[in-house]
Structures are given as structure tokens and as C-alpha cells.
N, C-alpha and C positions, 0 to 999 in steps of 0.2 A: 561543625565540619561535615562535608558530604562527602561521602565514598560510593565508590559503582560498586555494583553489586554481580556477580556473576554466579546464578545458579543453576543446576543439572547437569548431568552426564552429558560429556559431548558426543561419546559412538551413538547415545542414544536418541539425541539431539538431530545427529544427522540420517540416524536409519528412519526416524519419523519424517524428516524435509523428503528424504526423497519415498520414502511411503506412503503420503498425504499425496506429493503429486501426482504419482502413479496412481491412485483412490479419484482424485480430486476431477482427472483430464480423461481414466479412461469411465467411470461411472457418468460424468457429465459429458462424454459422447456417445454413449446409449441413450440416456433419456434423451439427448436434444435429438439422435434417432425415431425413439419410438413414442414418444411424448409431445414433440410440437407440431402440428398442425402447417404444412407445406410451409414451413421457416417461421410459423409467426406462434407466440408464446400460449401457452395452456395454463389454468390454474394448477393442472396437476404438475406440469412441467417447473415451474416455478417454485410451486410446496415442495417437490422433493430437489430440487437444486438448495434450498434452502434450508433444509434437512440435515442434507449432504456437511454443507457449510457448517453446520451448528456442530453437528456428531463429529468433524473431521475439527474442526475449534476446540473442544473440548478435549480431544485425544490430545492433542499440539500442545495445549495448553499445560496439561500435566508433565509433558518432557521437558517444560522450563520453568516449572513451578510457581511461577510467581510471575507479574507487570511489574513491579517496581524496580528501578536501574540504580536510583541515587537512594541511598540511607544516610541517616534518617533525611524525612520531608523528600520535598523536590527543587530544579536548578530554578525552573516559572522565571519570572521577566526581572532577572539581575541585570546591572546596569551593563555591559561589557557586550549584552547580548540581545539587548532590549530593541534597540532600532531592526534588528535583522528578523527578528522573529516578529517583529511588529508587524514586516514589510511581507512576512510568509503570510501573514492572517490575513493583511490586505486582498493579497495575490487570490489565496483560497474565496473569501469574501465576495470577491468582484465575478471568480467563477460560477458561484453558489447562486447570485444576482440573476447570471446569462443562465443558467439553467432551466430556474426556473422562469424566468420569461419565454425559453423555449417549450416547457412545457404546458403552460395557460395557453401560449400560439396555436400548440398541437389541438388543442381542443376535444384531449382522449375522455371515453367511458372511463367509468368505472371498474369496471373489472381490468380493461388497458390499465388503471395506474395500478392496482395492484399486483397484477403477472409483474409490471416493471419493478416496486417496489419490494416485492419478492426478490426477485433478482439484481438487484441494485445492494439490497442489504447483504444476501450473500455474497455477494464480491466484496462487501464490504468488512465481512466477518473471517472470511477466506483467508482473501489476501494480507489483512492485517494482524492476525493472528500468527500465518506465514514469515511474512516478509520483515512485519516490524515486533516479532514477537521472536518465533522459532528459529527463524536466521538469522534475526541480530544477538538473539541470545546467543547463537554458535559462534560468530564473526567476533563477539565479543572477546568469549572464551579464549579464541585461535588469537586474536591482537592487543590480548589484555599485557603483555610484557612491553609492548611497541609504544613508540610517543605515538600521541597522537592517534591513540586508540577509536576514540567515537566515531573520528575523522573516517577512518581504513573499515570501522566496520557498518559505519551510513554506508559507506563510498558500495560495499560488497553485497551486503543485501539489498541494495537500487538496483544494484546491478542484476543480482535476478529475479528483481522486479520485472523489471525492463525486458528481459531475455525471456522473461513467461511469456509474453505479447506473440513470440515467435509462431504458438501454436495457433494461431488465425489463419499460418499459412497451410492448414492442412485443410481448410473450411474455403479457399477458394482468393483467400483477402490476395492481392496484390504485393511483391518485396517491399516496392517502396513505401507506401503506405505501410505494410507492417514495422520496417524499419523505422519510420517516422513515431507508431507509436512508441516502440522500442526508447527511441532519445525520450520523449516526453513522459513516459512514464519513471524511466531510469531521474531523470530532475525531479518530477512528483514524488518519488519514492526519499528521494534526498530533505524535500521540503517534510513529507511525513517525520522522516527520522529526528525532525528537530523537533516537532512536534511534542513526537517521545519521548523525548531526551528532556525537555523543558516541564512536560506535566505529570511525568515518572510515571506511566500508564499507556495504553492503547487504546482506551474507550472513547478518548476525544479525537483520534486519527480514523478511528473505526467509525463515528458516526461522519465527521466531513466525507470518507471516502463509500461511504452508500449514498449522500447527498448529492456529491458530486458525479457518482453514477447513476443517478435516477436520470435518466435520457429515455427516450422514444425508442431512440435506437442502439440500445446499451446489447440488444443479442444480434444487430445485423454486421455481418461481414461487409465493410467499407470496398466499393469499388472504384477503379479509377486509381489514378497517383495524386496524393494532395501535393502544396507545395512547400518547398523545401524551406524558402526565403520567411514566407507568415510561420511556422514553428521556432524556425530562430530568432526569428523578434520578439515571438511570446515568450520563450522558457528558455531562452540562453540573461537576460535578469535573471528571474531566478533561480538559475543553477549556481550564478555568481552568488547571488543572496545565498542562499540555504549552504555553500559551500564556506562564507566568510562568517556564517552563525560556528557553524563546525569548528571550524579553527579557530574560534573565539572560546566556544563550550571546552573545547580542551584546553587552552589557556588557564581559561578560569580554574580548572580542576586540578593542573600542572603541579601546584603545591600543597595538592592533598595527600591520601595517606595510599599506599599503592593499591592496587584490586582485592580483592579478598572475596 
């Protein structure tokens, strides 16, 4: 029998969410101040972003104690769940693909992949320690009496997944364009949380989402408004996917044993 697992203090939980970000946005607007070279990446600027990430990970990490959601084992590809988390790995897979075909195209140095790679993993350690670690632990705590709990607390920390994105707009990015990121992240952040949910862990969310951040242009402020029509072609699938895993994973768990 699997049960969720909900542990740490929750005042304590939420005075590190919003302590890490306040750490997180304003120490990584001094160095991207004093540290990059007319907008474009330093190895030092990169080493200590990455630093940052590590030292601010391990703090986070200690307010929730533990990766693991499901005891004993993990939910991994139960039948009820199996097509929709198939179709998330697809999804990720085929991104992973266009990546790095964008980055062989780019035809960067060496020292270019590693500034990016530097900064690619910290986003990667960051935000998932964050998003799919600190605040789902908390969302958990706060809808752990609710049906439908995994559902309500994906649904909460996507959400400010997605709502991080905002800060682009103090760096110059465009509404719409950061808006845009906003939805697309808010659905990625949903597909991570199955993720989580299925491998009872963050290390497998954590390494796709420094993979899928290694871009050319993972520190440039997007100009211009993209378009509205090509984002909902690509990630309105799957938001529906990763939203009909959710409400499957809570089925499944429906006639287990309550939270503890």
C-alpha cells in the first residue's frame, strides 16, 4: 500500500519560499550587474549563480526534509497512469531533441557551453528544489484534507512556477512575451509535477530541466511579442495530458490510507 508522505514544518516551509526568493532574485541582480560583461555570460558570473543555486538548494532542502512523497517505494508507470506519463516523456524527449540541434547549429566555444551549462544547471537546481520540492511540500501540507490533493497542489506550485517568469519584466522582456512564458512554464511546471509524483524524487525533474535549459539564450531577455496561436498548439496537449495524469494519480491513491 502507498501513502503520501508530508514532512516539515509549514511556517517554516513558507518563511524559506519566500526567503530563497528574496536571496535567489536580489543576489542574482547584482552579479548579472557586476559580473557580466555588456549582457553576455562570464565564467565568474556563471560559477557564483551556480553557487547561489547549490547553497540556496541545500538550505530549501533541509525545510522539507526529505524527496520522497509516496511510502514505501514509488507510484513509476501503474497502469491507470501509464499512457499520460508516457505522453509527458514523449513531450520532454522531442524537446530535449530540438535543443540540442539548436545548440550543434549555434556552433559555440567552449567556454560558451560551459557559462551556459553553469546556468542551465542552476535553474535547474533552483527552481526544482523550489517549485517541485519547497512548495509542493507546503501545497501539500495546506490540501493534504482535500480530494484531490496532488491535483490542487501540482495545480499551486505551477502556478508559481509560472508567476516567477514575471520577473523578466524588470530586465526590459516585453508583457506579452513574459506572459507567454508565464502559461508555458505554469503547463511545464504541471508536467514536472508528474514527474515527481511518479519517480517519488526530484533528481529526475532536476536533470530534464537543466537539459531543457541549456539554450544559447537561456540569460537573454526576449524581445518583441511572440505568438499567441504557436504556444497553444504546443502546450495546451499538454496541459490537458499532465492535468488527466493528476486526476488519475489521485484516483489511484483515493483508497489508500489518509496523509500522515
Amino acid at each position: 500500500m502507498v501513502n503520501l508522505k508530508v514532512a516539515g514544518n509549514q511556517r517554516w516551509k513558507l518563511g524559506g519560499i519566500v526567503g530563497s526568493l528574496m536571496l535567489f532574485f536580489g543576489v542574482s541582480y547584482v552579479l548579472k550587474q557586476t559580473l557580466t560583461s555588456h549582457g553576455n555570460l562570464t565564467l565568474l558570473y556563471s560559477a557564483s549563480r551556480f553557487a547561489l543555486a547549490g547553497l540556496l538548494g541545500l538550505l530549501m532542502f533541509g525545510l522539507f526534509k526529505t524527496a520522497k512523497l509516496t511510502t514505501p517505494g514509488r507510484i513509476g508507470f501503474q497502469r491507470p497512469i501509464r499512457i499520460w506519463l508516457g505522453l509527458i516523456v514523449i513531450f520532454f524527449a522531442s524537446l530535449l531533441v530540438l535543443k540540442l540541434n539548436i545548440i550543434f547549429a549555434a556552433g559555440l566555444k567552449l567556454g560558451q557551453l560551459v557559462n551556459i551549462a553553469l546556468i542551465a544547471i542552476s535553474a535547474g537546481i533552483y527552481e526544482e528544489v523550489l517549485c517541485r520540492g519547497l512548495l509542493f511540500s507546503y501545497f501539500l501540507g495546506y490540501f493534504r484534507a482535500k480530494n484531490y490533493a496532488l491535483l490542487w497542489t501540482a495545480v499551486a506550485s505551477s502556478l508559481i512556477f509560472g508567476l516567477l517568469h514575471l520577473s523578466h519584466l524588470f530586465y526590459g522582456q516585453s508583457v506579452q512575451t513574459t506572459l507567454q512564458q508565464v502559461f508555458y512554464a505554469f503547463v511545464i511546471g504541471l508536467a514536472f509535477s508528474a514527474i515527481r509524483i511518479s519517480t517519488n524524487g526530484i533528481w529526475v525533474g532536476m536533470i530534464i530541466h537543466s537539459l531543457i535549459d541549456f539554450d544559447p539564450l537561456i540569460n537573454v531577455q526576449t524581445q518583441g511579442n511572440g505568438n499567441w496561436l504557436g504556444y497553444l498548439i504546443i502546450f495546451t496537449p499538454l496541459l490537458i495530458i499532465s492535468l488527466l495524469y493528476l486526476v488519475k494519480v489521485n484516483r489511484l491513491l483515493s483508497h489508500q490510507a489518509p496523509l500522515k
